[in-house]
MMTF fields as JSON, N, C-alpha, C and O atoms, coordinates in Angstrom:
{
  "mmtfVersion": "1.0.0",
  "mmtfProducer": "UNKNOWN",
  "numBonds": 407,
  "numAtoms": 408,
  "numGroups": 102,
  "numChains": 1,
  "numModels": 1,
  "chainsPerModel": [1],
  "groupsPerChain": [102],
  "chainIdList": ["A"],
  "bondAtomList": [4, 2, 8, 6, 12, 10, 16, 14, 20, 18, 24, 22, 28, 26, 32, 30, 36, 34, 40, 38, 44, 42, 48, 46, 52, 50, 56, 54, 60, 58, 64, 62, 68, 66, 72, 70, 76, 74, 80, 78, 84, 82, 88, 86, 92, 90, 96, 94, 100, 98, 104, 102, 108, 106, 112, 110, 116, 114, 120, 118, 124, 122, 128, 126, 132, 130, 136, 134, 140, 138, 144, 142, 148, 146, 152, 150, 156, 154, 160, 158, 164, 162, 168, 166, 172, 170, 176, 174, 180, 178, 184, 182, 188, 186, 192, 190, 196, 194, 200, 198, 204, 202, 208, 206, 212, 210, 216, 214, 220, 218, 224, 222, 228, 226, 232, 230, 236, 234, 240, 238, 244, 242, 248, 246, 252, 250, 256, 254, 260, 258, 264, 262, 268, 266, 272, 270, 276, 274, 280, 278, 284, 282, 288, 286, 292, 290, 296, 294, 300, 298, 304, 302, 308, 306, 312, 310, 316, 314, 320, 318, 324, 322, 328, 326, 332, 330, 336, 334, 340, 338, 344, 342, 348, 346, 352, 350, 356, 354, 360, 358, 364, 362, 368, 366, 372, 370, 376, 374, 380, 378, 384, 382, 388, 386, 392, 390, 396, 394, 400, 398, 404, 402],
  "bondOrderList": [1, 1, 1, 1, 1, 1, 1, 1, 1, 1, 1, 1, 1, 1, 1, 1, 1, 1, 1, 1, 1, 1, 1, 1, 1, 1, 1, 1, 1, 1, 1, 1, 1, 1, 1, 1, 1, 1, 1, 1, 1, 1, 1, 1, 1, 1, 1, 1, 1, 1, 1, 1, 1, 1, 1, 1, 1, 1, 1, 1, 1, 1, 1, 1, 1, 1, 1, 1, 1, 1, 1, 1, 1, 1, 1, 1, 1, 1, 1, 1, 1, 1, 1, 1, 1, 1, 1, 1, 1, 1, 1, 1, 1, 1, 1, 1, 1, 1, 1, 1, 1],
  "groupList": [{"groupName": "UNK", "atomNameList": ["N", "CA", "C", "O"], "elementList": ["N", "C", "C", "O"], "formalChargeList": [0, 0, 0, 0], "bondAtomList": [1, 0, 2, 1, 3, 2], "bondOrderList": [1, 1, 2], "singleLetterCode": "X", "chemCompType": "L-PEPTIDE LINKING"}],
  "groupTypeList": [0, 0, 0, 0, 0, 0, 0, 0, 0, 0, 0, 0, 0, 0, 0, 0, 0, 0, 0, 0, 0, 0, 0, 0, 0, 0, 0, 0, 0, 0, 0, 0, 0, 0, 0, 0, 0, 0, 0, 0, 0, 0, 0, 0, 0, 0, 0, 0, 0, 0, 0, 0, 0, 0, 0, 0, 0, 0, 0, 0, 0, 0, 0, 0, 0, 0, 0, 0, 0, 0, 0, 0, 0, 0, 0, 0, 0, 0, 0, 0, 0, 0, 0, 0, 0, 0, 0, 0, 0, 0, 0, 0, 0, 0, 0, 0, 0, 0, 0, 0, 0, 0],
  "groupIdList": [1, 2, 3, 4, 5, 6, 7, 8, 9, 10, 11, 12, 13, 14, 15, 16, 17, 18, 19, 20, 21, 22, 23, 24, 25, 26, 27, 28, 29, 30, 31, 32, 33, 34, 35, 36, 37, 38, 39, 40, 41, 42, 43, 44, 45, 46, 47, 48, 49, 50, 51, 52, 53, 54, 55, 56, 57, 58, 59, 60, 61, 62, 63, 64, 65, 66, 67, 68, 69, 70, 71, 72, 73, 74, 75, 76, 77, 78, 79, 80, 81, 82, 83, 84, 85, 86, 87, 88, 89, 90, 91, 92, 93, 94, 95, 96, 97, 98, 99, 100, 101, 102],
  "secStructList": [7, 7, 7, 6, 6, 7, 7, 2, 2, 2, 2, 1, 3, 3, 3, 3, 3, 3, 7, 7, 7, 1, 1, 7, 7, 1, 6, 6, 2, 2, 2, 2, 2, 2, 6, 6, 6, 7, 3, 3, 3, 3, 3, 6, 6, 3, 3, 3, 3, 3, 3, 3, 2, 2, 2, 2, 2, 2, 2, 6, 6, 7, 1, 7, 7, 7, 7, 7, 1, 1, 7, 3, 3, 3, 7, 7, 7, 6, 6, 6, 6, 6, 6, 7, 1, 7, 3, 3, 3, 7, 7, 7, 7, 7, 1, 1, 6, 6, 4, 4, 4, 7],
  "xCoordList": [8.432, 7.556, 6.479, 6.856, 5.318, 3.896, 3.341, 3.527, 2.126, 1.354, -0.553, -1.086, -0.982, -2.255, -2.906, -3.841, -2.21, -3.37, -2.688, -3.595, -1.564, -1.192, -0.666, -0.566, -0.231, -0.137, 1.372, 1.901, 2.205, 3.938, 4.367, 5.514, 3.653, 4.405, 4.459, 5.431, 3.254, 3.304, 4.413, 4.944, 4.79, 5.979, 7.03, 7.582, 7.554, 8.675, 9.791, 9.422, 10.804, 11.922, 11.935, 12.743, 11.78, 12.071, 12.756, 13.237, 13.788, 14.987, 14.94, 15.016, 14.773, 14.366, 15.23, 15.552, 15.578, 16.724, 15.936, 15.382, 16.037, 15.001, 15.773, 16.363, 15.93, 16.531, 16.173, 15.271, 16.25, 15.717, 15.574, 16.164, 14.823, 14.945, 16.17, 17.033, 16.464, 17.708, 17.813, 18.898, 16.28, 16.248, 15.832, 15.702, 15.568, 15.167, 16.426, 17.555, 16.311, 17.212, 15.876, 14.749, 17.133, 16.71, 15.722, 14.76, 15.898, 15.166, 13.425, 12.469, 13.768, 12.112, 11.883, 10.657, 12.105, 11.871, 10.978, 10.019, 11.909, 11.852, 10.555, 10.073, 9.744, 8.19, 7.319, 6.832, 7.219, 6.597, 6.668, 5.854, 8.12, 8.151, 7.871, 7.398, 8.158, 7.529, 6.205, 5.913, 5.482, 4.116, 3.393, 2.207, 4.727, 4.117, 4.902, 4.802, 5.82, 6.622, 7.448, 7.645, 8.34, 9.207, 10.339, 10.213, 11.46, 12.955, 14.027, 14.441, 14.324, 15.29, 16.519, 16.889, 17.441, 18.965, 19.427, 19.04, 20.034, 20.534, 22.059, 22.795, 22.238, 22.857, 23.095, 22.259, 24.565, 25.707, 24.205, 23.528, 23.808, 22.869, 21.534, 20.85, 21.065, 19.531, 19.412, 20.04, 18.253, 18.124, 18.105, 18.052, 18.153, 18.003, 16.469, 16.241, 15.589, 13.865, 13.812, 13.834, 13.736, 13.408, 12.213, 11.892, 11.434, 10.07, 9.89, 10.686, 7.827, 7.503, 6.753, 6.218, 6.909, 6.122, 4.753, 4.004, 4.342, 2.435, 2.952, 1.852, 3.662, 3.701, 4.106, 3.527, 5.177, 5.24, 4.356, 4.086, 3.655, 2.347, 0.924, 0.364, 0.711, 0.658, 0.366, -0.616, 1.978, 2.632, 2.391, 1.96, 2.758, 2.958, 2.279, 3.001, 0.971, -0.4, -0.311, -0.829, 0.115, 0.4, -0.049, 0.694, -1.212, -1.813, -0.475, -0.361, 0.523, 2.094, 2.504, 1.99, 3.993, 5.264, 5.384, 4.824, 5.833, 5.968, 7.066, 8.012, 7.15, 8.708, 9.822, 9.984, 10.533, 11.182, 12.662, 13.423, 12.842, 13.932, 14.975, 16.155, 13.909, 14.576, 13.898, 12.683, 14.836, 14.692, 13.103, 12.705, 12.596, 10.893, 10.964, 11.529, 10.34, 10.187, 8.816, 7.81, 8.794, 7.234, 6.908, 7.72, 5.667, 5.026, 5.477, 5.441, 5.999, 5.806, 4.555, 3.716, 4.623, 2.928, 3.192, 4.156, 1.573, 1.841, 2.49, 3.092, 1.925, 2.506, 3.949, 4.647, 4.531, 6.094, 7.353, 8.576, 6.274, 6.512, 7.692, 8.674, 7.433, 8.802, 9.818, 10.071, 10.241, 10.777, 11.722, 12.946, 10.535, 11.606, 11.133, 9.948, 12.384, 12.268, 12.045, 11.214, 12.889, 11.768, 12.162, 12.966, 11.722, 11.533, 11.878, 10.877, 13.027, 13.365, 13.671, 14.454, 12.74, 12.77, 14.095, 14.379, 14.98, 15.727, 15.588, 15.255, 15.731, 15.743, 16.113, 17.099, 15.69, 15.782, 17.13, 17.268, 18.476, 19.282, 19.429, 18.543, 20.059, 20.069, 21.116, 22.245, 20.832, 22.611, 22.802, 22.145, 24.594, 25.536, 25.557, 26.695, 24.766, 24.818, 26.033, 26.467, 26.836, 28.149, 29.005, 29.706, 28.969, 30.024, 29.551, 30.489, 28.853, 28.485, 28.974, 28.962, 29.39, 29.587, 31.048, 31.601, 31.898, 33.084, 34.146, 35.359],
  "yCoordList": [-4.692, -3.585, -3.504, -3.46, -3.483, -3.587, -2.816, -2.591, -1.873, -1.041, -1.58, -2.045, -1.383, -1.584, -1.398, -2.031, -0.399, 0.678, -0.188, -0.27, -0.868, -1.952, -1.55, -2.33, 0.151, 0.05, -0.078, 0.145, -0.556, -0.592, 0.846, 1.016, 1.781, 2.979, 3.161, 3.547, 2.83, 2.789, 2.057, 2.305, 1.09, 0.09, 0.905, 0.947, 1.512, 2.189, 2.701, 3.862, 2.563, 2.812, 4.073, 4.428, 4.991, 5.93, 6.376, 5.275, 7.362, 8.059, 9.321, 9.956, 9.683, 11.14, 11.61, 10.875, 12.898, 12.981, 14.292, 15.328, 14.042, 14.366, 15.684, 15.298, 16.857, 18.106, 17.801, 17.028, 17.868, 17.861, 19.065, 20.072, 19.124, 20.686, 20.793, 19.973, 21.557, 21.827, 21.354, 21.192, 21.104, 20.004, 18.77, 17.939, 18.369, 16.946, 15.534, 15.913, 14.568, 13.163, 12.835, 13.218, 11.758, 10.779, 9.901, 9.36, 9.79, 8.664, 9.084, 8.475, 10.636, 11.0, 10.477, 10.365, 10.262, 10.281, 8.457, 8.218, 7.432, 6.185, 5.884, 5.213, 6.263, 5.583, 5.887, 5.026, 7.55, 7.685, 7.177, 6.813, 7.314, 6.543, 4.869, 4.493, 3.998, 3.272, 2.721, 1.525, 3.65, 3.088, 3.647, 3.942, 3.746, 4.068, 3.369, 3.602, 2.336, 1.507, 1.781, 1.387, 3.072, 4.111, 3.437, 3.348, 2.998, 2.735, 3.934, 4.847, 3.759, 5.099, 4.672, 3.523, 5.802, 5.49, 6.878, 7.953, 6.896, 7.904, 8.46, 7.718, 10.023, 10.276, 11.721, 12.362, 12.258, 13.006, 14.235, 14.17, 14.817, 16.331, 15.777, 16.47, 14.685, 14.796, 12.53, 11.676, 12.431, 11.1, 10.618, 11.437, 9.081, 8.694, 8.229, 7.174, 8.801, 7.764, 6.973, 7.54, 5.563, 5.017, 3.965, 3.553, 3.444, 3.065, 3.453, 3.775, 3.236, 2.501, 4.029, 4.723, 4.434, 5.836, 5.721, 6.697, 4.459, 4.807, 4.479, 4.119, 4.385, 4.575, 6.487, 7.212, 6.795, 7.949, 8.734, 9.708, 8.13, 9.344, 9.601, 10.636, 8.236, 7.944, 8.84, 9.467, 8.617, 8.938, 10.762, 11.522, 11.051, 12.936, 13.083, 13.562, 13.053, 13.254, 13.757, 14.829, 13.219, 13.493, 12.892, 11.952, 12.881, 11.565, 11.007, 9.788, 11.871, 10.677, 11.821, 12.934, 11.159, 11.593, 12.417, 12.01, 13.075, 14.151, 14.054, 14.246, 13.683, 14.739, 14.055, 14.673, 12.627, 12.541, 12.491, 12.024, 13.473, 13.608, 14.965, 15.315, 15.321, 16.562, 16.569, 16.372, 16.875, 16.557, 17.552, 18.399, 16.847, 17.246, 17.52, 16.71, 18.755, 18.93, 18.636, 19.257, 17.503, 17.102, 18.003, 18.674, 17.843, 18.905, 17.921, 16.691, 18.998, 17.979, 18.023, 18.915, 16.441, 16.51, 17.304, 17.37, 17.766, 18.33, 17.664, 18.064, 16.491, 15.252, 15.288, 14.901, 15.864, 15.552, 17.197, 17.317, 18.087, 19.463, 19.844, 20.507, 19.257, 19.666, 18.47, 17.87, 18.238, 17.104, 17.326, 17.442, 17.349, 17.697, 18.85, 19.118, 19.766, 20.629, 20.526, 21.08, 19.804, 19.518, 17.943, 17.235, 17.558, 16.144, 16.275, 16.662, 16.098, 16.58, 14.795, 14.095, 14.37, 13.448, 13.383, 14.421, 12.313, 12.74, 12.215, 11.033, 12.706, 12.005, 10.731, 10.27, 10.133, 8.805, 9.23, 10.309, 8.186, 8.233, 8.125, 7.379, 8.491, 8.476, 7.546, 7.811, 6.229, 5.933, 5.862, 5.499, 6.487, 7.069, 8.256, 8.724, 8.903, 10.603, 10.626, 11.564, 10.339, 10.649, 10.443, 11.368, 9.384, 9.309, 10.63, 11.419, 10.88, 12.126, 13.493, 14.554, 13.584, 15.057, 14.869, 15.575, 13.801, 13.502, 14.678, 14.742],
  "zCoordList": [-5.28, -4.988, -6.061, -7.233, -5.814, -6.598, -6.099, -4.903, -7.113, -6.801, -6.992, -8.0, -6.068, -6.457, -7.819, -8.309, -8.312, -9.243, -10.443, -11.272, -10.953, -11.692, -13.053, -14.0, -13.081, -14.56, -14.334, -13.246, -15.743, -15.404, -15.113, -14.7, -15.267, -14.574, -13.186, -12.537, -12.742, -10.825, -10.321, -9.238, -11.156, -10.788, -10.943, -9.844, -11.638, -11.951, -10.999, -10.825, -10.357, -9.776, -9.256, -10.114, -8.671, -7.863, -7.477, -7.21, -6.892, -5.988, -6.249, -7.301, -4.893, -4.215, -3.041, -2.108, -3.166, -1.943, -0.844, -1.212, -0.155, 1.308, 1.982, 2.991, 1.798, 2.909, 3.73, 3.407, 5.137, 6.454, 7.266, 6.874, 8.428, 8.781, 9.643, 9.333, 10.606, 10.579, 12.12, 12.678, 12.887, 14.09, 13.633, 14.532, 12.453, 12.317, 12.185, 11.873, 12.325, 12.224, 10.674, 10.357, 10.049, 9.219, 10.114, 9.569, 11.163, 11.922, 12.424, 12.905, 11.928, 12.469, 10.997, 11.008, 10.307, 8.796, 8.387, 7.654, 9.313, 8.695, 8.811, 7.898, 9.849, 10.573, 9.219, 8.486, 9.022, 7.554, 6.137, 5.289, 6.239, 5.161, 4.94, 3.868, 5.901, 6.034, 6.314, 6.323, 6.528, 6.054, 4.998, 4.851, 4.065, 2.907, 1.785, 0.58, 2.479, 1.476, 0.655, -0.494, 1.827, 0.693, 1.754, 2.975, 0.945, 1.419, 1.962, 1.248, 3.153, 3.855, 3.565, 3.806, 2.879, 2.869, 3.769, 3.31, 4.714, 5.199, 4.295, 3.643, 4.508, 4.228, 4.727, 5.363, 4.304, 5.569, 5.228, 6.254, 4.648, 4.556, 4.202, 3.448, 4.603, 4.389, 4.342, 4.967, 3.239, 2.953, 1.527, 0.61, 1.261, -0.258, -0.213, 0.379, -0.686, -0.513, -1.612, -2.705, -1.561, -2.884, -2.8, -1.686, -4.116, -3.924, -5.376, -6.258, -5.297, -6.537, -6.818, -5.953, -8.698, -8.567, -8.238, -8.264, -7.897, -7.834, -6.199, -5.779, -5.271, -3.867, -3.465, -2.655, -4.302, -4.414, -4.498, -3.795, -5.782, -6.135, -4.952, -4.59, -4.619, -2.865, -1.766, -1.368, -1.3, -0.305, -0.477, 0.391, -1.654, -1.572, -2.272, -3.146, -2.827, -2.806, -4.595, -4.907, -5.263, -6.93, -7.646, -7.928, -8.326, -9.315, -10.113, -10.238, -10.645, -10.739, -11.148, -11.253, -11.464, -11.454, -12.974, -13.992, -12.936, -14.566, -14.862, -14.097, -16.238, -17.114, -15.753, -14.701, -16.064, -15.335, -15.155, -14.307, -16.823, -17.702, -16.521, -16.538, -15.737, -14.877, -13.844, -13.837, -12.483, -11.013, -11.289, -12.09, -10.126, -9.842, -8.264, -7.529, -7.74, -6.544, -5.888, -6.232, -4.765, -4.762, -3.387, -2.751, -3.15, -1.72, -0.647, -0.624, 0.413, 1.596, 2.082, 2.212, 2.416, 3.142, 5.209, 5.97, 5.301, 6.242, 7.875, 8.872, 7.35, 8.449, 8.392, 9.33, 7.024, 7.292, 7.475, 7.555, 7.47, 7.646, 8.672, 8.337, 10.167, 10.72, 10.75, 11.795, 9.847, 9.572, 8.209, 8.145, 6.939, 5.564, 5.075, 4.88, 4.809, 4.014, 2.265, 1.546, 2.02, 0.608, -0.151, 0.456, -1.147, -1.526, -2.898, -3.5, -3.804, -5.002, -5.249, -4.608, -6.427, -7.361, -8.161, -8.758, -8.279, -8.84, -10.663, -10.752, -11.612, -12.983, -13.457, -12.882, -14.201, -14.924, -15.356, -15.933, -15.035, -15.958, -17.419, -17.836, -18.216, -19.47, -19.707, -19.293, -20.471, -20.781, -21.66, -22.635, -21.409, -22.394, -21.913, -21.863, -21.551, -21.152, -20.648, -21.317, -20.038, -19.157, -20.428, -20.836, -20.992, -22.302, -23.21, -23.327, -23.595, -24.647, -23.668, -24.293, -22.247, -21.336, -21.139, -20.296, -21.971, -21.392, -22.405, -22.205]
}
């Protein structure tokens, strides 16, 4: 996964977990996200979105990604309105963090 705009942060790893509305499927979900080069993982209450942060920044209209030390809530775009309720970035793991909470 490569981003046009070329800096190593646009490249950077992604995972975002998708609410849905409460008539929507993961499957209204895949068409958008795919033409925007975002990966669908379904799952039992919503989706996994994963992709590159300069496709992200993209896709949900964010010159980039902030502070990715703590989940980030991005806008849904209006194209994806009856569809997801909201789009929460999830944080860069830390490692060791689980050994230091044990």
């Amino acid at each position: 996964m490569t981003s046009k705009q070329g800096g190593s942060s646009d490249r950077e790893f992604v995972e975002a977990l998708v609410e849905l509305q409460a008539e929507a499927s993961v499957h209204d979900l895949v068409p958008w996200c795919a033409r925007h080069d975002i990966d669908v993982v379904p799952m039992s209450a919503g989706a996994l979105i994963t992709g590159s942060s300069g496709k992200f920044a993209e896709a949900f209209g964010v010159a980039r990604l902030e502070n990715r030390s703590r989940p980030q809530t991005l806008p849904v775009p209006a194209t994806l309105s009856n569809t997801a309720r909201s789009v929460t970035v999830l944080p860069i793991p830390t490692p060791g963090a689980r050994d230091r909470n044990s």
